[in-house]
C-alpha positions as CSV (number, residue, x, y, z in Angstrom):
1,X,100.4,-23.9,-42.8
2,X,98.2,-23.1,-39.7
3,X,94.4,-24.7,-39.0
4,X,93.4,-20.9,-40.1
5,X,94.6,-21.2,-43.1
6,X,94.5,-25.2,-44.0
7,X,90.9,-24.4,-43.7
8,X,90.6,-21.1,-45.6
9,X,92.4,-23.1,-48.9
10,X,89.9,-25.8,-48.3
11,X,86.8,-23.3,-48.3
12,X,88.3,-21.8,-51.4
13,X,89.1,-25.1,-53.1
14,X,85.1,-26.2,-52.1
15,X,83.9,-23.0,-54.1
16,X,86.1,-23.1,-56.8
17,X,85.7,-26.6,-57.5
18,X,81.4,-26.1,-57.1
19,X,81.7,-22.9,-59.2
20,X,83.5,-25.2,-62.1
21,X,81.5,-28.2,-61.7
22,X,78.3,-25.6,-62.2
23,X,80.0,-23.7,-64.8
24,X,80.3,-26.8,-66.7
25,X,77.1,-28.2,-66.5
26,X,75.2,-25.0,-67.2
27,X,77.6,-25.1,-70.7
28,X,76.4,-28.4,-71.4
29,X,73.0,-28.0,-71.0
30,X,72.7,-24.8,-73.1
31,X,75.0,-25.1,-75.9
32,X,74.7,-28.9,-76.3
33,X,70.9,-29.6,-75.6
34,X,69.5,-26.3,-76.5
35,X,68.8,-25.7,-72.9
36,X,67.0,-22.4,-71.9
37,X,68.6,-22.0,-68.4
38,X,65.6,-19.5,-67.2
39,X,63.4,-22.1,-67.1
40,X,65.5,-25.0,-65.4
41,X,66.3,-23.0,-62.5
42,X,62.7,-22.4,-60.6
43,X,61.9,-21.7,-57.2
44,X,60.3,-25.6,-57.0
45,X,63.2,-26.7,-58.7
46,X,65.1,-25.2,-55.7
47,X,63.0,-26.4,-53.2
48,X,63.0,-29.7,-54.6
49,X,67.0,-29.8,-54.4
50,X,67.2,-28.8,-50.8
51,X,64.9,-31.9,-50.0
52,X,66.8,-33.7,-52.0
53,X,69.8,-32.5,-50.4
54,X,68.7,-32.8,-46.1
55,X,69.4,-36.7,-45.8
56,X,72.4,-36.5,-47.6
57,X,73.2,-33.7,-45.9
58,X,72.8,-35.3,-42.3
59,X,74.3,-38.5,-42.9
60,X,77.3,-36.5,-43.7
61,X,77.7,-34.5,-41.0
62,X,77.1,-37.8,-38.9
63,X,80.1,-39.8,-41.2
64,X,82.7,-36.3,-40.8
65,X,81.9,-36.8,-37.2
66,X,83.0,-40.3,-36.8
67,X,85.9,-40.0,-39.0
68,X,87.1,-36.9,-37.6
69,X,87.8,-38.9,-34.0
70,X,89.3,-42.0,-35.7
71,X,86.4,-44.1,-36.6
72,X,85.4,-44.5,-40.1
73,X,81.7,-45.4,-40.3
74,X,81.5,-46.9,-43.7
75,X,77.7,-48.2,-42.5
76,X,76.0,-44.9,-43.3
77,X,74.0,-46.3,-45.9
78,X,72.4,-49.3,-44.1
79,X,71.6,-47.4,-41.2
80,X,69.7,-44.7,-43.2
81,X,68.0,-47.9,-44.9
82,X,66.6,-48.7,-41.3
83,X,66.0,-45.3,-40.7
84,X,63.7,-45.0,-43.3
85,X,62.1,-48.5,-42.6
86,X,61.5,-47.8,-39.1
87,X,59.6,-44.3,-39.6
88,X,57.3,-46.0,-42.3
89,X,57.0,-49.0,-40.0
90,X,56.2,-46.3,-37.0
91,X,53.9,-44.5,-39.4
92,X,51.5,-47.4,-40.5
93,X,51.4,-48.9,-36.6
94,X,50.4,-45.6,-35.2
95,X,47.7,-44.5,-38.0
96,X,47.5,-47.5,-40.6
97,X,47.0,-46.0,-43.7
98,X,46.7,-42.3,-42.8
99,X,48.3,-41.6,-40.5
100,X,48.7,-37.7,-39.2
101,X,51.9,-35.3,-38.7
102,X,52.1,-35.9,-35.0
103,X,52.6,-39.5,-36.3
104,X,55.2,-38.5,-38.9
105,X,57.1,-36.9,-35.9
106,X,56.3,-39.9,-33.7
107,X,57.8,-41.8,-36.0
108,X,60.7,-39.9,-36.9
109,X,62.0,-40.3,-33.3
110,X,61.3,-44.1,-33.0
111,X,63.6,-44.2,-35.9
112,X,66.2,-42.2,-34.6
113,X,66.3,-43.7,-31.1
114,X,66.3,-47.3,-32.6
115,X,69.7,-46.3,-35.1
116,X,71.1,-45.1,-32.2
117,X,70.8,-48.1,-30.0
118,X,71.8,-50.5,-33.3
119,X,74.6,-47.7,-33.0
120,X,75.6,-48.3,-29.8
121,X,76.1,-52.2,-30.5
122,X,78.3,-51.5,-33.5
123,X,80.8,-48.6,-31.9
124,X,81.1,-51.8,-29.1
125,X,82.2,-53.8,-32.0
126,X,84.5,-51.4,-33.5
127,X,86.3,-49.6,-30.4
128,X,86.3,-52.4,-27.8
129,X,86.7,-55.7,-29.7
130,X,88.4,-53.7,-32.6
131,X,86.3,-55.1,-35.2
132,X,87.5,-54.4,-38.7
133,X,85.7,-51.0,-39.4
134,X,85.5,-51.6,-43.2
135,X,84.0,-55.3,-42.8
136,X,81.6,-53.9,-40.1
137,X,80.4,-51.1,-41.9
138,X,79.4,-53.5,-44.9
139,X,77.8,-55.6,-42.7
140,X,75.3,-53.2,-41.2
141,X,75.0,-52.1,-45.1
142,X,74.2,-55.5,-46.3
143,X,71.5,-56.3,-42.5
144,X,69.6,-53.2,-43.8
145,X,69.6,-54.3,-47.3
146,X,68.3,-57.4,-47.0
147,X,66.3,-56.9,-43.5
148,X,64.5,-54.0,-44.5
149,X,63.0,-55.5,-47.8
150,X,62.1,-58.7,-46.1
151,X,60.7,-56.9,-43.2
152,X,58.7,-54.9,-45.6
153,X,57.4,-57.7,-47.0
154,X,56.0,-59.4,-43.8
155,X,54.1,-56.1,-42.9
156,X,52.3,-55.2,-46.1
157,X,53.1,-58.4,-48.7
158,X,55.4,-56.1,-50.2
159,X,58.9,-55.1,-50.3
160,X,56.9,-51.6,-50.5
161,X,54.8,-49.9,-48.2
162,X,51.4,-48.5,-49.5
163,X,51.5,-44.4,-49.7
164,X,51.5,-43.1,-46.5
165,X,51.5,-39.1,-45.4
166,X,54.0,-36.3,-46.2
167,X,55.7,-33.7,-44.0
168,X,53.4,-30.9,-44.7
169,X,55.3,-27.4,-45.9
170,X,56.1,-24.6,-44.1
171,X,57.0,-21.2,-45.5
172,X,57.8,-20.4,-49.1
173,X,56.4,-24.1,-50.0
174,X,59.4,-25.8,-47.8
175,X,59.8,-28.6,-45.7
176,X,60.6,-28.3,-41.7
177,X,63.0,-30.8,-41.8
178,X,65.3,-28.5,-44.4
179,X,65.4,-25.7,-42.1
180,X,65.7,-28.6,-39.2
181,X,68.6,-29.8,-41.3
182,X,70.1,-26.0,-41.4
183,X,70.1,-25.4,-37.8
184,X,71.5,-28.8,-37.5
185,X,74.4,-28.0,-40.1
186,X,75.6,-24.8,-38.1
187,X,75.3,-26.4,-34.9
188,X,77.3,-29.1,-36.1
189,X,80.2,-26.3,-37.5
190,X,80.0,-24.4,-34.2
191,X,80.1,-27.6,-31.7
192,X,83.4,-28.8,-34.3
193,X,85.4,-25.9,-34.3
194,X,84.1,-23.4,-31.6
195,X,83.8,-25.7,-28.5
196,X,86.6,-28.1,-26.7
197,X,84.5,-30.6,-27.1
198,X,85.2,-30.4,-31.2
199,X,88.6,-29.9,-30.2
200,X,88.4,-33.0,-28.6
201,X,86.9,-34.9,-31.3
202,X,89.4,-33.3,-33.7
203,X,92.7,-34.6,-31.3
204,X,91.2,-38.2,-31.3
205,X,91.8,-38.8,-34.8
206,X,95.0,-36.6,-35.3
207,X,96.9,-37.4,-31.7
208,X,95.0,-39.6,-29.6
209,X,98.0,-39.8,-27.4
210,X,98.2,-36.1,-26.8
211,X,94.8,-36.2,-25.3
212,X,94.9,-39.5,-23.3
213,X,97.9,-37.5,-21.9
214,X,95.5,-34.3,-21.2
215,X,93.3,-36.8,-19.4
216,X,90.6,-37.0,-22.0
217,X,89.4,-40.8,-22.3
218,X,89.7,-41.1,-26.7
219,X,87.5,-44.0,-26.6
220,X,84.8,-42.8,-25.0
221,X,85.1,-39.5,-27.2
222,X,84.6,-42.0,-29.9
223,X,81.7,-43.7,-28.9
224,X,79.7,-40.4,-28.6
225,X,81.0,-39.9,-32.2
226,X,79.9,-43.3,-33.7
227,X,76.4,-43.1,-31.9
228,X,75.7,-39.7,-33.2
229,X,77.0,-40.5,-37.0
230,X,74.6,-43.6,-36.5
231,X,71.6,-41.1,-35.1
232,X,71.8,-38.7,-38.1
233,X,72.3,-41.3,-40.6
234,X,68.6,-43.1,-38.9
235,X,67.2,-39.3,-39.1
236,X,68.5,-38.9,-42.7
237,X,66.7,-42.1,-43.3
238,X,63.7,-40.7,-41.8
239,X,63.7,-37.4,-43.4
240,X,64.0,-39.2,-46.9
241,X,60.9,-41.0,-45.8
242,X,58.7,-38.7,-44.4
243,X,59.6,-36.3,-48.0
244,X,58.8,-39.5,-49.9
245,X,55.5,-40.8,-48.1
246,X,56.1,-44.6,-48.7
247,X,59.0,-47.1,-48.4
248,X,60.6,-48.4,-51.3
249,X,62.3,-51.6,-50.8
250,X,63.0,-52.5,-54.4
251,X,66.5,-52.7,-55.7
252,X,69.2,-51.0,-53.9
253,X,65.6,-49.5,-51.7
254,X,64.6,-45.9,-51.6
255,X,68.2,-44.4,-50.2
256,X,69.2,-46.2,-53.2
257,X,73.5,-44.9,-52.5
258,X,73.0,-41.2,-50.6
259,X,74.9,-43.1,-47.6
260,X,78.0,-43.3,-49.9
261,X,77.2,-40.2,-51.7
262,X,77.4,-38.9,-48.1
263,X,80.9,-40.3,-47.6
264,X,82.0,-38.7,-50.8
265,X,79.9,-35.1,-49.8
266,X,81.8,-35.0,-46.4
267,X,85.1,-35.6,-48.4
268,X,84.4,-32.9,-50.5
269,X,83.6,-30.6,-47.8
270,X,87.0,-31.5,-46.4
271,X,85.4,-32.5,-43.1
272,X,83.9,-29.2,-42.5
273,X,79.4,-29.5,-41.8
274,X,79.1,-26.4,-43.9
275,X,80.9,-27.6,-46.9
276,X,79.7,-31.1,-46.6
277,X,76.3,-29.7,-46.6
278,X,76.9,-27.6,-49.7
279,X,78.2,-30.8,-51.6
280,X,75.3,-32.7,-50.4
281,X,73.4,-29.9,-52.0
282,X,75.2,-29.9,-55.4
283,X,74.1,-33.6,-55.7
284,X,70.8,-33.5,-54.4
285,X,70.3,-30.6,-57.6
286,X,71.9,-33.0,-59.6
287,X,69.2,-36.1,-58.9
288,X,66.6,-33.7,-59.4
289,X,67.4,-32.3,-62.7
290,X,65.7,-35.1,-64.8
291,X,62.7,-34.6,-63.0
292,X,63.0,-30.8,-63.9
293,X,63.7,-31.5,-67.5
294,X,60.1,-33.5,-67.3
295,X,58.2,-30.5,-65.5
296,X,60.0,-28.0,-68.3
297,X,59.0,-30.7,-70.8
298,X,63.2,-30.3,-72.0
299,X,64.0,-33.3,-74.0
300,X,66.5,-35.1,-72.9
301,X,67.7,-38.6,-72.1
302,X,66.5,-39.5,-68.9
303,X,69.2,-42.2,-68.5
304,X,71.9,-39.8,-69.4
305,X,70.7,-37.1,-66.6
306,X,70.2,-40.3,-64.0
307,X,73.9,-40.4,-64.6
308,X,74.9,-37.0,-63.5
309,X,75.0,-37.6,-59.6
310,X,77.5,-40.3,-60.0
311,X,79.4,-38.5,-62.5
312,X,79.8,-35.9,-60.0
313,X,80.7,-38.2,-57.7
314,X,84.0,-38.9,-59.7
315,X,84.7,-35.6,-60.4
316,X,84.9,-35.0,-57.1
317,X,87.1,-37.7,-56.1
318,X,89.7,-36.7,-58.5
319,X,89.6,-33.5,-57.9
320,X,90.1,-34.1,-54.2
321,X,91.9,-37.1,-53.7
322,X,94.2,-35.6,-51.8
323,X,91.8,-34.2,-49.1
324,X,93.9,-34.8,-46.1
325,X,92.0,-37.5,-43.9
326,X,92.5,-37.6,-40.0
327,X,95.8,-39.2,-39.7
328,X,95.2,-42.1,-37.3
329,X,91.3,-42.8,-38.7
330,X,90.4,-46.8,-38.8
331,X,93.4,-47.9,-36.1
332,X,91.8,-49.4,-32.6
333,X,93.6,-47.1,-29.9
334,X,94.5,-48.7,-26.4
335,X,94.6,-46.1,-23.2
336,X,97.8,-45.6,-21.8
337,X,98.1,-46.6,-18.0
């Protein structure tokens, strides 16, 4: 089968398996709860999703990145936990309480700029001292975990920040980071497949050899990937926080799993930005159903529909457990002389 059409199954496999998974829940909801479906699907209910849906969706594009060139960074999760404690830390230095939108911005950056120099640090670990990737990624998981809460704590005598200031809307009631995160998704698709420099990325973690040979250095290739899956999970951080207006460090914190769910998102988009970004989108309208069902005033167990997201989760990995990963990702590589 060609790369034409390994992808064109894949695309068709994405919709088929969204159009079931929908299918199914929209049989659910009306024949077992009663559900009017009219009234579940609103325009805020959209809009609602698609926020839901940008941090997931840019952590995963960041992960497929990584992987695609060899490196599997199975840190996504901690670094959008410092992501998000570094713009709310940003936010209350630059305006305390209230702060403004140029701070929200301001802060935004600070938080992607200091992911990608923690970023930096731990591609060092993985590529040139060939650190174990799965025991590194934990540990950057388990450092934002536990620093962010503590850190929290020290700045405002809680593990959560008071409220802060949202991202104010733009057009049809939506958020400038969503259509941020849209250019960002079909920049991502073009610069993968359209460019030799996603060509590049692409031959590092299917034939690194091949590309040594062509005189491209792999490891440095994989640096850039690592620091940029490192950058968007700190901006999917941030973009959860600036949506959310406070930092939540209780429990698993605020990004409470969308770095995993963002491992399994890219899977399911078969390590393509677009389809990655429509998985990410499936889950994020899955989180926000129970808070739907409240608006609606639809009875139903809040518990149950907590559940859905990680139900979906599992549907997807059996359905595609045999998406067909890069075939040399997690093994160190050494440059030919």
């Amino acid at each position: 089968m060609s790369g034409s059409e390994y992808l064109d199954a894949a695309r068709l496999r994405l919709g088929g398996i969204t159009l079931v998974v929908l299918a199914a829940l929209a049989a659910v909801l009306a024949l077992g709860f009663d559900v009017d479906l009219s009234r579940l699907i609103t325009w805020g209910f959209v809009t609602r999703s698609l926020e839901m849906a940008t941090p997931i969706a840019l952590a995963a594009i960041g992960g497929l990145y990584a992987e695609k060139s060899g490196v599997f960074n199975i840190g996504l999760e901690g670094f959008m936990i410092i992501g998000a404690f570094t713009t709310a830390g940003t936010m209350f230095a630059l305006g305390g309480t209230s702060p403004t939108q140029g701070h929200v911005w301001a802060a935004i950056l600070v938080a992607v700029a200091v992911t990608t120099l923690l970023t930096v640090i731990f591609a060092v670990l993985l590529i040139r001292y060939k650190a174990d990737q799965i025991v590194a990624g934990l540990a950057v998981w388990f450092v934002g975990l536990g620093f962010a809460p503590f850190a929290a704590a020290l700045i405002w005598g809680s593990r959560s920040s008071p409220g802060l200031t949202n991202i104010n809307e733009l057009a049809l009631g939506q958020s400038p980071l969503v259509f941020l995160t849209i250019v960002l998704v079909g920049v991502a698709w073009v610069f993968l497949y359209r460019t030799r420099y996603g060509y590049w990325i692409q031959a590092a973690g299917e034939n690194p050899e091949a590309l040594d040979t062509a005189g491209v250095d792999v490891n440095r290739v994989r640096y850039a990937t690592v620091v940029f899956s490192g950058a968007m999970a700190g901006l999917g951080g941030a973009v959860l926080l600036a949506h959310a207006g406070n930092f939540v460090g209780t429990g698993s914190t605020m990004v409470d799993g969308r770095g995993w769910i963002a491992i399994v998102a890219y899977l399911f988009g078969n390590y393509n930005p677009v389809g990655a970004a429509a998985a990410a989108l499936l889950f994020g309208a899955l989180d926000m159903l129970n808070v739907q069902f409240q608006t609606v005033g639809i009875e139903v167990s809040a518990r149950l529909v907590n559940l859905l997201p990680y139900v979906a989760v599992l549907v997807v990995l059996t359905a595609y457990g045999k998406t067909r990963i890069p075939a040399v990702v997690g093994e160190p590589y050494e440059t030919e002389e």
